[in-house]
Chimera marker file (.cmm) of the C-alpha trace (Angstrom):
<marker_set name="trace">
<marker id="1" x="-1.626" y="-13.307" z="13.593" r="1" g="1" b="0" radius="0.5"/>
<marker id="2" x="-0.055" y="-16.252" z="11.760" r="1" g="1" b="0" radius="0.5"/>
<marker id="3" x="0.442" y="-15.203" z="8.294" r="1" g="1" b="0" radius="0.5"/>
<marker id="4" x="1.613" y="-17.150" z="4.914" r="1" g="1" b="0" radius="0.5"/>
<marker id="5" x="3.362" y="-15.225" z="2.455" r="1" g="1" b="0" radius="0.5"/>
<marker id="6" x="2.761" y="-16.482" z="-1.173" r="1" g="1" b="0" radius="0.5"/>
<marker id="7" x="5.283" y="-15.787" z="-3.972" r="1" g="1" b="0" radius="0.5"/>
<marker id="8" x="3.192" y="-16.477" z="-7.028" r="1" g="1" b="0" radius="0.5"/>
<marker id="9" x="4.427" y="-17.804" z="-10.171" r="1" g="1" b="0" radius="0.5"/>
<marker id="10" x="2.452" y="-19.530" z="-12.952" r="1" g="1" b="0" radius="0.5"/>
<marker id="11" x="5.330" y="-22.393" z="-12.760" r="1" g="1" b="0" radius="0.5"/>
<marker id="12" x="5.809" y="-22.411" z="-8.744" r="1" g="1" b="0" radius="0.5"/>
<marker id="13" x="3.903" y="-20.604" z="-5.962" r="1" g="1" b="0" radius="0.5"/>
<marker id="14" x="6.842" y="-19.770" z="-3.350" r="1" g="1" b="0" radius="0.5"/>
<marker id="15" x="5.550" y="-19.823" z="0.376" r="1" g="1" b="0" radius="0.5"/>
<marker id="16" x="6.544" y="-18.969" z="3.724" r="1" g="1" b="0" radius="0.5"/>
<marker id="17" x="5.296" y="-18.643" z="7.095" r="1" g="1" b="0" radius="0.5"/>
<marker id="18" x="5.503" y="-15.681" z="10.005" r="1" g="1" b="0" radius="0.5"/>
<marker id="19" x="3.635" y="-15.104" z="13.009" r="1" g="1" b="0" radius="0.5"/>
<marker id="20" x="3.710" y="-13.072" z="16.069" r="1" g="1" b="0" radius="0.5"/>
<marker id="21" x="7.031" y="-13.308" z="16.940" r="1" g="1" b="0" radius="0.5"/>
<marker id="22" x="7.758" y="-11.096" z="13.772" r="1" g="1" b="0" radius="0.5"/>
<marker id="23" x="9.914" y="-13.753" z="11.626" r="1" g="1" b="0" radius="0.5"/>
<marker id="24" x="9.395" y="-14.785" z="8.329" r="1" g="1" b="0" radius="0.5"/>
<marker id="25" x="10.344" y="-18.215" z="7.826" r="1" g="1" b="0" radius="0.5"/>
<marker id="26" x="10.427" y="-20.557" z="4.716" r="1" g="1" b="0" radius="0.5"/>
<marker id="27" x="7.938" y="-23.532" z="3.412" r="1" g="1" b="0" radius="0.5"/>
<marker id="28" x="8.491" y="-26.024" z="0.591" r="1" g="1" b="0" radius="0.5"/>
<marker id="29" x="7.310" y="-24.272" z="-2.560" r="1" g="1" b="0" radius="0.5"/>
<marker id="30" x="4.446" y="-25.642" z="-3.943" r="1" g="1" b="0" radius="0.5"/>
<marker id="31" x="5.419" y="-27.530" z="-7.513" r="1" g="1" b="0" radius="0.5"/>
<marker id="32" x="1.868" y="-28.480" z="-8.496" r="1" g="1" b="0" radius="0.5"/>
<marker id="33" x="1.498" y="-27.015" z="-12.200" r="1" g="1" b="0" radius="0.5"/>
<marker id="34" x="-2.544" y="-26.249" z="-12.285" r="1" g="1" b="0" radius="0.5"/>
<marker id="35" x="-5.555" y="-26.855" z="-11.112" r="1" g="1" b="0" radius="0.5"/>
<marker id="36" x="-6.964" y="-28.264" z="-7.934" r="1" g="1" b="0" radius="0.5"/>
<marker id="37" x="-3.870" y="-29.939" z="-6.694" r="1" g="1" b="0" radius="0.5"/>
<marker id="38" x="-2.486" y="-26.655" z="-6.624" r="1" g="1" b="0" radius="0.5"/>
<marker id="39" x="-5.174" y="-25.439" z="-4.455" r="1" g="1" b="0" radius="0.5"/>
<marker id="40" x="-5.117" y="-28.079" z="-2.372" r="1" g="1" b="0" radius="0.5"/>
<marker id="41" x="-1.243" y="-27.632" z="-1.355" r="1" g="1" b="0" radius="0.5"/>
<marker id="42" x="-1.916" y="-24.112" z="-0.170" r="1" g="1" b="0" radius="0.5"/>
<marker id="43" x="-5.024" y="-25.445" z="1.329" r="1" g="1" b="0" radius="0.5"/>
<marker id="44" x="-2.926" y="-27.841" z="3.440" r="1" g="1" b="0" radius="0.5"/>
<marker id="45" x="-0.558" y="-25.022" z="4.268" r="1" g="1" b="0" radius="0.5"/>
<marker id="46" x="-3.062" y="-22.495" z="5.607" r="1" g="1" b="0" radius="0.5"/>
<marker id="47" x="-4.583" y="-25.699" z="7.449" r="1" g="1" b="0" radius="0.5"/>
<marker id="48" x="-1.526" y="-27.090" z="8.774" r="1" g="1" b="0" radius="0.5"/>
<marker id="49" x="-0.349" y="-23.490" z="10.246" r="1" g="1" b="0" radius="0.5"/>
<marker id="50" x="-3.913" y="-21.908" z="10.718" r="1" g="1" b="0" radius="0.5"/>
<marker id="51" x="-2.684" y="-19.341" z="9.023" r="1" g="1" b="0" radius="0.5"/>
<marker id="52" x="-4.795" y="-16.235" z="9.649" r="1" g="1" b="0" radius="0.5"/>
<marker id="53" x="-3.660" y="-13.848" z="7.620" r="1" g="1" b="0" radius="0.5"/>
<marker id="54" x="-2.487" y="-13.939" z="3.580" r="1" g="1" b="0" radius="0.5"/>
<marker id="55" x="0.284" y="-11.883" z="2.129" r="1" g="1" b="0" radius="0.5"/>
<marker id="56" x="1.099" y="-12.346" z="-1.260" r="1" g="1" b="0" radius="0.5"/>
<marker id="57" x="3.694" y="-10.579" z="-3.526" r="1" g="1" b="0" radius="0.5"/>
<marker id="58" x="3.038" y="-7.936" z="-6.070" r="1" g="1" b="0" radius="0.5"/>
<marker id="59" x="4.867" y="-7.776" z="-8.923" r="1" g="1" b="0" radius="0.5"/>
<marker id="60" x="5.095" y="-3.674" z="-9.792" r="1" g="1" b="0" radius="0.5"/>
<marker id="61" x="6.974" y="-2.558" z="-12.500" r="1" g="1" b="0" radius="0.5"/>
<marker id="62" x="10.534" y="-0.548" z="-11.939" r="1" g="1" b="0" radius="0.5"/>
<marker id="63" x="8.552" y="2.795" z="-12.726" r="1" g="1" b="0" radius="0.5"/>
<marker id="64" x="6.191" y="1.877" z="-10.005" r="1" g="1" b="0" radius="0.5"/>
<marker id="65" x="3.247" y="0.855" z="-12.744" r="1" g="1" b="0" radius="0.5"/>
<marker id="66" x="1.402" y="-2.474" z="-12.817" r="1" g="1" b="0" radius="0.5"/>
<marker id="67" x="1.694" y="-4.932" z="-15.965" r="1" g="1" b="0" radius="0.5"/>
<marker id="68" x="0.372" y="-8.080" z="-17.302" r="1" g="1" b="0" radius="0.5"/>
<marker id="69" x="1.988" y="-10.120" z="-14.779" r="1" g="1" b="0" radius="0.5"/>
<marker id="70" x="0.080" y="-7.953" z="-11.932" r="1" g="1" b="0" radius="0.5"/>
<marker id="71" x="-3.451" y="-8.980" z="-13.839" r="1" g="1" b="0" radius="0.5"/>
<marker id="72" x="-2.427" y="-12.410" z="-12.877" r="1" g="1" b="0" radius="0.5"/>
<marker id="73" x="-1.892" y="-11.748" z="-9.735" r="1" g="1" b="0" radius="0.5"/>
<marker id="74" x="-5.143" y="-10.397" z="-9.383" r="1" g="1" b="0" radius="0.5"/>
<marker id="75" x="-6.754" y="-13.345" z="-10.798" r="1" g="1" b="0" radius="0.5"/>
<marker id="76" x="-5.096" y="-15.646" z="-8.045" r="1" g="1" b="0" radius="0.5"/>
<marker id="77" x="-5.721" y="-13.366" z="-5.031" r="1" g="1" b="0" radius="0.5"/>
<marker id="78" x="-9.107" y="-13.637" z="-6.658" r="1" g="1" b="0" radius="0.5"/>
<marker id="79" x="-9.645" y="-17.056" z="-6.151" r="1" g="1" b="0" radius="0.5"/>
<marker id="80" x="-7.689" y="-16.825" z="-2.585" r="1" g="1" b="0" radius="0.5"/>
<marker id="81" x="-10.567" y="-14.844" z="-1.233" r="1" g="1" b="0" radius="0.5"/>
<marker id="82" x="-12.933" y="-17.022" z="-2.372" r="1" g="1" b="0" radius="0.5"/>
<marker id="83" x="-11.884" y="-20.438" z="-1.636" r="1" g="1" b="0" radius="0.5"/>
<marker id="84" x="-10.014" y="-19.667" z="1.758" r="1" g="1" b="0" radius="0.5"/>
<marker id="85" x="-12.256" y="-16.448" z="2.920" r="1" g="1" b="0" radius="0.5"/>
<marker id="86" x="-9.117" y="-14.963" z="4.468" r="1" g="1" b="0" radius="0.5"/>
<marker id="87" x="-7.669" y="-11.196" z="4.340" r="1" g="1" b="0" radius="0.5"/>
<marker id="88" x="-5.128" y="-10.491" z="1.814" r="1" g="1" b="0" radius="0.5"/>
<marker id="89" x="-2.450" y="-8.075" z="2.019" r="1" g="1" b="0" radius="0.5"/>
<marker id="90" x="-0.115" y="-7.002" z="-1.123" r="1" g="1" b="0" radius="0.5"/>
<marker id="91" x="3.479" y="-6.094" z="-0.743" r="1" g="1" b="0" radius="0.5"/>
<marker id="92" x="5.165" y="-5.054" z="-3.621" r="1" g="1" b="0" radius="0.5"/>
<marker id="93" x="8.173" y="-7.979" z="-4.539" r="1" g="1" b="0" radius="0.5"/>
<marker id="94" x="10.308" y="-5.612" z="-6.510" r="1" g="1" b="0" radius="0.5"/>
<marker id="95" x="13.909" y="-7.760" z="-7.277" r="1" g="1" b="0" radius="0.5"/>
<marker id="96" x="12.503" y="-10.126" z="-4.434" r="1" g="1" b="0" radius="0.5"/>
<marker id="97" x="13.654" y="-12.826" z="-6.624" r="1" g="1" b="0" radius="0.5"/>
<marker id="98" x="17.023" y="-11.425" z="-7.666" r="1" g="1" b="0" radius="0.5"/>
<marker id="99" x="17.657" y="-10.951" z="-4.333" r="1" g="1" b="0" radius="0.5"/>
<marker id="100" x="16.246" y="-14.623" z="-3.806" r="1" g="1" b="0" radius="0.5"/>
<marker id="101" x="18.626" y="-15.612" z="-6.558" r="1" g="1" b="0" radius="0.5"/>
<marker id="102" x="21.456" y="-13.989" z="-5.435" r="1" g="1" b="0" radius="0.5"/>
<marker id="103" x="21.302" y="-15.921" z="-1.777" r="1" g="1" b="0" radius="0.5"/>
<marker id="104" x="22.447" y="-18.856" z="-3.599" r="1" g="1" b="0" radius="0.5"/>
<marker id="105" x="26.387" y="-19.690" z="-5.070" r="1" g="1" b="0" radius="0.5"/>
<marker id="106" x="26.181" y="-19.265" z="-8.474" r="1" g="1" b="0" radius="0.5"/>
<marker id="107" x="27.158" y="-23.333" z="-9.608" r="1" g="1" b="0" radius="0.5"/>
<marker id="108" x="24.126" y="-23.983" z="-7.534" r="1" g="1" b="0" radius="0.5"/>
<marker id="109" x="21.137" y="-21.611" z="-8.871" r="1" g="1" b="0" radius="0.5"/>
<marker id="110" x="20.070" y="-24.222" z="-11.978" r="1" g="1" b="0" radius="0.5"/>
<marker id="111" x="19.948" y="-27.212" z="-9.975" r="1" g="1" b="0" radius="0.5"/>
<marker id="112" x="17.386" y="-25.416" z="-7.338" r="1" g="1" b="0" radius="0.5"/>
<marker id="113" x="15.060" y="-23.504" z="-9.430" r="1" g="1" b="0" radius="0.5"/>
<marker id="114" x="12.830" y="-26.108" z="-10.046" r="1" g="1" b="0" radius="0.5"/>
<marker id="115" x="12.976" y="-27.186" z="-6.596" r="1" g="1" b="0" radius="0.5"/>
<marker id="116" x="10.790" y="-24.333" z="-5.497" r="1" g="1" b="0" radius="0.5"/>
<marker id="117" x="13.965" y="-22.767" z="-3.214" r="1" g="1" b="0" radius="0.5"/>
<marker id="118" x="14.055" y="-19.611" z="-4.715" r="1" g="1" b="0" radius="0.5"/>
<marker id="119" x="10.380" y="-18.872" z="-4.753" r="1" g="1" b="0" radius="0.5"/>
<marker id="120" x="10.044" y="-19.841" z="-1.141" r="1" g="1" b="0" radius="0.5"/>
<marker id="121" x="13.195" y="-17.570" z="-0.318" r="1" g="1" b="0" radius="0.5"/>
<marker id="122" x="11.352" y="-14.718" z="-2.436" r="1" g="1" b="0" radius="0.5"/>
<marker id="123" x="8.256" y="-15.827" z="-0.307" r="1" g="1" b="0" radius="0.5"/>
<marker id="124" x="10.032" y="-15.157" z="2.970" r="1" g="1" b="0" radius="0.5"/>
<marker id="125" x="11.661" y="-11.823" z="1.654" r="1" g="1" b="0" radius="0.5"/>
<marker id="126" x="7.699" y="-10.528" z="0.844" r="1" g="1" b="0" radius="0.5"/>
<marker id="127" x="6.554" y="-11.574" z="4.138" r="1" g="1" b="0" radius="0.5"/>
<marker id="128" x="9.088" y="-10.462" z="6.727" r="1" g="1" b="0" radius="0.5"/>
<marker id="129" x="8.940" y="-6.827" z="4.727" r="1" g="1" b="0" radius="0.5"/>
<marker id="130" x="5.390" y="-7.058" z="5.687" r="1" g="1" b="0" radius="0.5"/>
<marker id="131" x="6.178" y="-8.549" z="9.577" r="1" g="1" b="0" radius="0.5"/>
<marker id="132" x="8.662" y="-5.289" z="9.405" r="1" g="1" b="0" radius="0.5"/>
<marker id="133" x="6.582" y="-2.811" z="8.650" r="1" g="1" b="0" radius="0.5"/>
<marker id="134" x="3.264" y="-3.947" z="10.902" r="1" g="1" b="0" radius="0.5"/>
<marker id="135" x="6.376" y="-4.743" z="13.768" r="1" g="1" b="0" radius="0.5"/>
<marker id="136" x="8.943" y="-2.024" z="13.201" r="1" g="1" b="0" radius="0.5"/>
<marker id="137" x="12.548" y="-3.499" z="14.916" r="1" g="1" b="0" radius="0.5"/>
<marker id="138" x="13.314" y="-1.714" z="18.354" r="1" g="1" b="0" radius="0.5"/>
<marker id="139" x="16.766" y="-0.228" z="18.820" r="1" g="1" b="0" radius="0.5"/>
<marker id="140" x="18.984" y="-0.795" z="21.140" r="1" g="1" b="0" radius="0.5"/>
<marker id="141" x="18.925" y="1.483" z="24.266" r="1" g="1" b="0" radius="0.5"/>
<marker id="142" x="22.098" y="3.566" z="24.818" r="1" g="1" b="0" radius="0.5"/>
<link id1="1" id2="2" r="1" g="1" b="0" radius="0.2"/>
<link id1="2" id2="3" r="1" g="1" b="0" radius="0.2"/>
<link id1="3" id2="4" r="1" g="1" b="0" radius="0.2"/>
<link id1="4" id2="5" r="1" g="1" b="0" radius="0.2"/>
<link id1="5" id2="6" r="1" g="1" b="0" radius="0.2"/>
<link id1="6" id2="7" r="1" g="1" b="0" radius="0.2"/>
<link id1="7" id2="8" r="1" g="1" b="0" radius="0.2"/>
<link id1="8" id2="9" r="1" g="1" b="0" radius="0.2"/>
<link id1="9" id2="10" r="1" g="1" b="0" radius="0.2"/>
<link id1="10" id2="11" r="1" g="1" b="0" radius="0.2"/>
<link id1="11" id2="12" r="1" g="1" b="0" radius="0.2"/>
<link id1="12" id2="13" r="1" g="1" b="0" radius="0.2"/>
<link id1="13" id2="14" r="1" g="1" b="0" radius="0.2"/>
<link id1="14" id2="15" r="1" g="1" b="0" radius="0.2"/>
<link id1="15" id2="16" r="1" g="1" b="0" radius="0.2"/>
<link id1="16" id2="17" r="1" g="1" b="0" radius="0.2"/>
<link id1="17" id2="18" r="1" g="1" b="0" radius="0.2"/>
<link id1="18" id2="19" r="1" g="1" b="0" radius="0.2"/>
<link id1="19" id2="20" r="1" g="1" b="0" radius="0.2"/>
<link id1="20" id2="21" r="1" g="1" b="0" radius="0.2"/>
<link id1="21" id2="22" r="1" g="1" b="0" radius="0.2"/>
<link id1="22" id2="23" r="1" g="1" b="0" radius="0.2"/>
<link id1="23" id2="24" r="1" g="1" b="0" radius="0.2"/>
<link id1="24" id2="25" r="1" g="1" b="0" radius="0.2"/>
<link id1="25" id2="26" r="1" g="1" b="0" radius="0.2"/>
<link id1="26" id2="27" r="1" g="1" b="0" radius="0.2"/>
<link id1="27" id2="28" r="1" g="1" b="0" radius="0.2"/>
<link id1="28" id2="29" r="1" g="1" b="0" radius="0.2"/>
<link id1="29" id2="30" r="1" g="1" b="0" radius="0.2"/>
<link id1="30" id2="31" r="1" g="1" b="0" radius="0.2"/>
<link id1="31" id2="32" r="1" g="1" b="0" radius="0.2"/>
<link id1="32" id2="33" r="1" g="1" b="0" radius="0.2"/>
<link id1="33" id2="34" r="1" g="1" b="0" radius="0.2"/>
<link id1="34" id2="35" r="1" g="1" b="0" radius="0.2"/>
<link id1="35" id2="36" r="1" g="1" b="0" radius="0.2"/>
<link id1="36" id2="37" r="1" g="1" b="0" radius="0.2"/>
<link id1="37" id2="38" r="1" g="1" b="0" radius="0.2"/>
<link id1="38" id2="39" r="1" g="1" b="0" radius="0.2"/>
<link id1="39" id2="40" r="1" g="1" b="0" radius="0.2"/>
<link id1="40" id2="41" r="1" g="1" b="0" radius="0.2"/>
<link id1="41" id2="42" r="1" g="1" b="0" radius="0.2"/>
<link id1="42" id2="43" r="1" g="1" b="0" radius="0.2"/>
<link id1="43" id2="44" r="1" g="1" b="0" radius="0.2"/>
<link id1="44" id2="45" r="1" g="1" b="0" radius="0.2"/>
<link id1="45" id2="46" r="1" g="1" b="0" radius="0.2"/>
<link id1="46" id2="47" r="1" g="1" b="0" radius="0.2"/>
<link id1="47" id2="48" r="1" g="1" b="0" radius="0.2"/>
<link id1="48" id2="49" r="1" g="1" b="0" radius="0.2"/>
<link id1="49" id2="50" r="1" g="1" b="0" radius="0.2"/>
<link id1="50" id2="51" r="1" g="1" b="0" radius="0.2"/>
<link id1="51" id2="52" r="1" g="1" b="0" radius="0.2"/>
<link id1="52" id2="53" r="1" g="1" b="0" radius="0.2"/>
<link id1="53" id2="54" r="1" g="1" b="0" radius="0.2"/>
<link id1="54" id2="55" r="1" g="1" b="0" radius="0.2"/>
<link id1="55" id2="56" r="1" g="1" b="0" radius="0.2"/>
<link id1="56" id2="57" r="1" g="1" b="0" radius="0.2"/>
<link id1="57" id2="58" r="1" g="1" b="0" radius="0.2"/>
<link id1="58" id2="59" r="1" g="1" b="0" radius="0.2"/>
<link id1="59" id2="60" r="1" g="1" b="0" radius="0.2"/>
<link id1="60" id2="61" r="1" g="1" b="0" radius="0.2"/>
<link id1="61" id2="62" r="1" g="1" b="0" radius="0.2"/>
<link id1="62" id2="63" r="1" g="1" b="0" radius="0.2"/>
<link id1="63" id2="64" r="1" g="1" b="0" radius="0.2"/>
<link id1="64" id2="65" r="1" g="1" b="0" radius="0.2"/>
<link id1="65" id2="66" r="1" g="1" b="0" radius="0.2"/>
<link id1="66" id2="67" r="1" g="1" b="0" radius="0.2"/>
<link id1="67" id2="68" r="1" g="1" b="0" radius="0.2"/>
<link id1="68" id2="69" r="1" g="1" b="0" radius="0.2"/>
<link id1="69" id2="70" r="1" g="1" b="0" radius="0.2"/>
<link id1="70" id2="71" r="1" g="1" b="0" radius="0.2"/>
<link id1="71" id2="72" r="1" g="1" b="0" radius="0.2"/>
<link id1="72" id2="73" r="1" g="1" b="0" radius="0.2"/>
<link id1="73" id2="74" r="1" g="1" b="0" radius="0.2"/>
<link id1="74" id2="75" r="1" g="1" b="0" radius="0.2"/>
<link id1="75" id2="76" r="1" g="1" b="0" radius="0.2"/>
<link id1="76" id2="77" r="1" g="1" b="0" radius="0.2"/>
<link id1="77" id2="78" r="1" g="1" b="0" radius="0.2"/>
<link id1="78" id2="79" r="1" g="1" b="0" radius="0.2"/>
<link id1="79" id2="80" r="1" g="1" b="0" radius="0.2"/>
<link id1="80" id2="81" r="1" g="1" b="0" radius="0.2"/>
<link id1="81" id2="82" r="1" g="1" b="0" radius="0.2"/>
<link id1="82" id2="83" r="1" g="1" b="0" radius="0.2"/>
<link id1="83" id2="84" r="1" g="1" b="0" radius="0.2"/>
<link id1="84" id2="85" r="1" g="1" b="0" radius="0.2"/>
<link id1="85" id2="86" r="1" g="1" b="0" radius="0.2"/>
<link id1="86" id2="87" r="1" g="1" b="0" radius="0.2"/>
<link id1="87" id2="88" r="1" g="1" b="0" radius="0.2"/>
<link id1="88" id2="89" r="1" g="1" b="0" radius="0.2"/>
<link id1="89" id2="90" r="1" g="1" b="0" radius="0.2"/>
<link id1="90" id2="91" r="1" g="1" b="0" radius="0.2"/>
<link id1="91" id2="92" r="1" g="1" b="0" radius="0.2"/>
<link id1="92" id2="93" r="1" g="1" b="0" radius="0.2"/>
<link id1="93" id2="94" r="1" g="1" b="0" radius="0.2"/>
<link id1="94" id2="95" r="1" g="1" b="0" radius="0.2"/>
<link id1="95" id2="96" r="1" g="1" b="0" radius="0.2"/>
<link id1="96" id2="97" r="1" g="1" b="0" radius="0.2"/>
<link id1="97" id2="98" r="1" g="1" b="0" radius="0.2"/>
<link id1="98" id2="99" r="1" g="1" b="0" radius="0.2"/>
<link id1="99" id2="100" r="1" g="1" b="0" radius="0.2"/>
<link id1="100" id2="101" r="1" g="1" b="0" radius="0.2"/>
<link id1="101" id2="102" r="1" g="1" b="0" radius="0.2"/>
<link id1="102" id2="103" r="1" g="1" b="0" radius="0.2"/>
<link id1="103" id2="104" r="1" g="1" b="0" radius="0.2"/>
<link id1="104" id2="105" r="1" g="1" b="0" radius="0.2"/>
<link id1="105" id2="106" r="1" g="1" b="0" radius="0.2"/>
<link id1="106" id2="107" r="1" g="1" b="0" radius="0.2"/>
<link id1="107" id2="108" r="1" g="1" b="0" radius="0.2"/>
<link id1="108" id2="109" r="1" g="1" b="0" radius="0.2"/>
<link id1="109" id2="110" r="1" g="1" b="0" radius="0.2"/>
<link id1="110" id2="111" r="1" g="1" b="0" radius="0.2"/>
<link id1="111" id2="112" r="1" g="1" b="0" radius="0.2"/>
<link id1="112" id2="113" r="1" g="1" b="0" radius="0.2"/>
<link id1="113" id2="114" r="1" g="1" b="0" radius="0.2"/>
<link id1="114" id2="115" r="1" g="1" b="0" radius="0.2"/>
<link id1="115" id2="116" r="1" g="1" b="0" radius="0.2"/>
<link id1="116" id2="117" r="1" g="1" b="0" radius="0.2"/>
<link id1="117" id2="118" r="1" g="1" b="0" radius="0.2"/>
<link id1="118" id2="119" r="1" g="1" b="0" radius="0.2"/>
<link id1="119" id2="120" r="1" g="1" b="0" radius="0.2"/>
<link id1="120" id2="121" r="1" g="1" b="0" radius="0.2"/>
<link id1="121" id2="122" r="1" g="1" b="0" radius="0.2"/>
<link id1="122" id2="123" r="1" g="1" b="0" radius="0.2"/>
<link id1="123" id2="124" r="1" g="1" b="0" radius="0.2"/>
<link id1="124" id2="125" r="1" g="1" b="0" radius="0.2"/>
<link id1="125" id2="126" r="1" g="1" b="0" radius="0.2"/>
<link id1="126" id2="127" r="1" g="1" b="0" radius="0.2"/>
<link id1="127" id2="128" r="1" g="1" b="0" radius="0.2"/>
<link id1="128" id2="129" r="1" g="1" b="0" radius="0.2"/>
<link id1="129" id2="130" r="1" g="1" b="0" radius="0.2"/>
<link id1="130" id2="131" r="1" g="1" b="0" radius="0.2"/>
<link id1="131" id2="132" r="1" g="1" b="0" radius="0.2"/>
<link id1="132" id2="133" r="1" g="1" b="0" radius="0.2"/>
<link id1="133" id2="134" r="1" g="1" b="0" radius="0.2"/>
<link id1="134" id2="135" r="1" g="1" b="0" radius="0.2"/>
<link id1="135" id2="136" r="1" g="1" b="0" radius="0.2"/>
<link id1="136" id2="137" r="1" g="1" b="0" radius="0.2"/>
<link id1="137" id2="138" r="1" g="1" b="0" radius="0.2"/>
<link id1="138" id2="139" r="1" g="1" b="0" radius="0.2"/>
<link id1="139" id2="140" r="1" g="1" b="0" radius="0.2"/>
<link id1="140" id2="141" r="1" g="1" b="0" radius="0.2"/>
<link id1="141" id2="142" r="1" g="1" b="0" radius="0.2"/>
</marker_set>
């Protein structure tokens, strides 16, 4: 299985890449605003890696309910299906990108956002929650 975990955003689409080995890795964000040069950057991704597998972040509510940002969602893993024909698994990205954010100083956080950083770290977060829980970590022997 060699999966690419997608944090969506209207502005940036996050990514990330994990495989068998069970470690979630990340991949420069794609910055393309609309359209079909969007869809070709995560085309090249899923090519480049032949990526397998699709797991893309949900974006729940606190309560557990889904909003407008969750329709979306839906929209894009929509269109995944169709243009790439691959399964797509959702894991739920509560505070993915706080805890994204809050990976990097403080003087540094404006100067990356638009690089895609966070998104991809967010990315990486969704996708080794999924590696975790197909994979659960062995302990130690006594």
């Amino acid at each position: 299985m060699r999966c690419l975990g997608i944090d969506y955003g209207a502005k940036r689409i996050g990514l990330a890449h994990g495989d068998e080995i069970g470690v979630a890795t990340p991949l420069p964000a794609v910055l393309e605003p609309a359209g079909d040069a969007r869809w070709a950057k995560l085309g090249e991704a899923i090519q480049a890696r032949r990526i397998t597998d699709l797991v893309v972040g949900y974006p729940y509510n606190m309560d557990g309910s889904v909003g407008f940002k969750a329709k979306e969602v839906d929209a894009f893993v929509a269109e995944l299906k169709a243009r790439f024909g691959l399964p797509v698994h959702l894991v739920d990205e509560t505070l993915t990108s706080y805890a994204a954010e809050s990976s990097i100083k403080k003087k540094d956080r404006r100067g990356v956002r638009d690089s895609g950083l966070i998104d991809s770290r967010a990315a990486t977060i969704i996708l080794q929650d999924f590696l975790d829980q197909r994979n659960p970590p062995v302990a130690p022997e006594p």
